[in-house]
C-alpha positions as CSV (number, residue, x, y, z in Angstrom):
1,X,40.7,47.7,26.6
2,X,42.7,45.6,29.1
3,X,44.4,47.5,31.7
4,X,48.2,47.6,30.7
5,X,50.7,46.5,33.6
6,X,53.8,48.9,34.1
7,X,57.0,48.2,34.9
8,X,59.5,50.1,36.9
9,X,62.5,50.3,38.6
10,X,64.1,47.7,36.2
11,X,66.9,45.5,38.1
12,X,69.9,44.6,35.6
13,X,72.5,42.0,36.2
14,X,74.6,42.9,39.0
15,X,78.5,43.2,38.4
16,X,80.7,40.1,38.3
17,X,81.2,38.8,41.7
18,X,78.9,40.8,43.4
19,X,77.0,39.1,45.7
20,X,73.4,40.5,45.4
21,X,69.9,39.3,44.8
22,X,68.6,40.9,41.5
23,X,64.9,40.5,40.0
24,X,65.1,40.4,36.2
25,X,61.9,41.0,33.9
26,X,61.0,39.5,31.0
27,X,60.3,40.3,28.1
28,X,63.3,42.7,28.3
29,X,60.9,46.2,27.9
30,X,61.1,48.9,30.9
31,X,57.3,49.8,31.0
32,X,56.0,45.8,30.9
33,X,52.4,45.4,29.9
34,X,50.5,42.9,31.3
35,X,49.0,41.0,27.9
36,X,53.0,40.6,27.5
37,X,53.0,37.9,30.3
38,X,55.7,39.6,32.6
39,X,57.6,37.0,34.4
40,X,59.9,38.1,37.2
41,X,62.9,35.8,37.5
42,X,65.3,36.0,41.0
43,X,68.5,36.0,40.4
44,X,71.8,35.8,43.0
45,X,74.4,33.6,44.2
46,X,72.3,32.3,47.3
47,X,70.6,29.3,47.8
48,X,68.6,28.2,44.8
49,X,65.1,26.7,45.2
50,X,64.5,28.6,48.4
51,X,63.4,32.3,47.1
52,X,60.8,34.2,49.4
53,X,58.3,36.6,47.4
54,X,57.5,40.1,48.9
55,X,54.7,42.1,47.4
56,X,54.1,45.5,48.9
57,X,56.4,44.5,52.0
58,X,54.7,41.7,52.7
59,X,55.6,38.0,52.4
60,X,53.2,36.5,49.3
61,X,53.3,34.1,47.2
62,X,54.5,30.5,47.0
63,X,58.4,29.6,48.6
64,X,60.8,28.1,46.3
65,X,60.1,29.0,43.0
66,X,62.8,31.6,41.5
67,X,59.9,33.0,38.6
68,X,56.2,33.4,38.4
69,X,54.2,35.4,35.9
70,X,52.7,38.9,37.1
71,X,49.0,39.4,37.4
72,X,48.4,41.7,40.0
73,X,49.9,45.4,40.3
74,X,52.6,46.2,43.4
75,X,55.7,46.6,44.4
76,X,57.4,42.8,44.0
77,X,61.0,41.9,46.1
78,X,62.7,38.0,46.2
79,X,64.8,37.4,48.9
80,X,67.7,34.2,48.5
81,X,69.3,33.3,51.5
82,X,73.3,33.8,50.9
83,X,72.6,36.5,48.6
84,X,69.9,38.6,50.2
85,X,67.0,40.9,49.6
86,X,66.4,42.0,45.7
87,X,65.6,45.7,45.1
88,X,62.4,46.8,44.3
89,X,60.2,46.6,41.4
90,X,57.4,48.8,40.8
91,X,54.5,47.5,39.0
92,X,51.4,49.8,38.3
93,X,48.1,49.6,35.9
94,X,48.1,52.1,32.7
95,X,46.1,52.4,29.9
96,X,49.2,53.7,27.5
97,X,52.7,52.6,27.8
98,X,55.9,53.7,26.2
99,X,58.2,51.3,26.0
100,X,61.9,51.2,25.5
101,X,64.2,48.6,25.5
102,X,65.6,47.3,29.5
103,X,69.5,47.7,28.6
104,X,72.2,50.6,29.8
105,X,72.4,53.3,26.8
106,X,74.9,55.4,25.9
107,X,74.7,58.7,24.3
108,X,74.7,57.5,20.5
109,X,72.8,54.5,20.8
110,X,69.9,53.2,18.7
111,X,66.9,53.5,20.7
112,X,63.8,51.3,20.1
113,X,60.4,52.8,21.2
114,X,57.0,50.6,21.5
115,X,53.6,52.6,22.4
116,X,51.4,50.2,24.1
117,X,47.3,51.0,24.7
């Protein structure tokens, strides 16, 4: 088996007008394996084009692009002049993943589940 790649500490979309660097995961599943190609994606209102990659507090990574695909396990950040440092996201190795949808839910709500191994 492949070792499975797990997300956490999923970043949504920040409020309208807030002026915050976010990092948004894709595909949309908290608890991200990696043979589902994660691609982090920086998001905020700062300068385009000039996104700095952090991984485990340290600066990695090529400048400038605002996406790249996950292949190692850490803790990731982006940082956008203007807009500033992203919070964290946690990215571990697991063998078996439960996955559940990355948006807010309300008491009520359809829930999709996905086991991973």
């Amino acid at each position: 088996l492949s070792p499975a790649l797990a997300l956490a500490g999923w970043c949504p979309l920040s409020p309208t007008g807030a002026q915050t660097t976010q990092l948004l995961v894709e595909p949309p599943w908290r608890l991200a394996v990696l043979w589902d190609q994660v691609t982090l994606t920086c998001q905020g209102s700062g300068t385009a084009g000039a996104t700095t990659w952090y991984k485990d507090g340290q600066r990695w990574g090529q400048k400038g692009s605002d996406h790249f695909t996950v292949t190692e396990s850490g803790t990731y950040q982006c940082y956008r002049p203007g807009s500033g440092l992203s919070p964290p996201v946690r990215v571990l190795h697991a063998l078996l993943v439960l996955q559940v949808q990355a948006q807010p839910l309300l008491e009520g709500d359809t829930v999709t589940l996905r086991c991973r191994f």
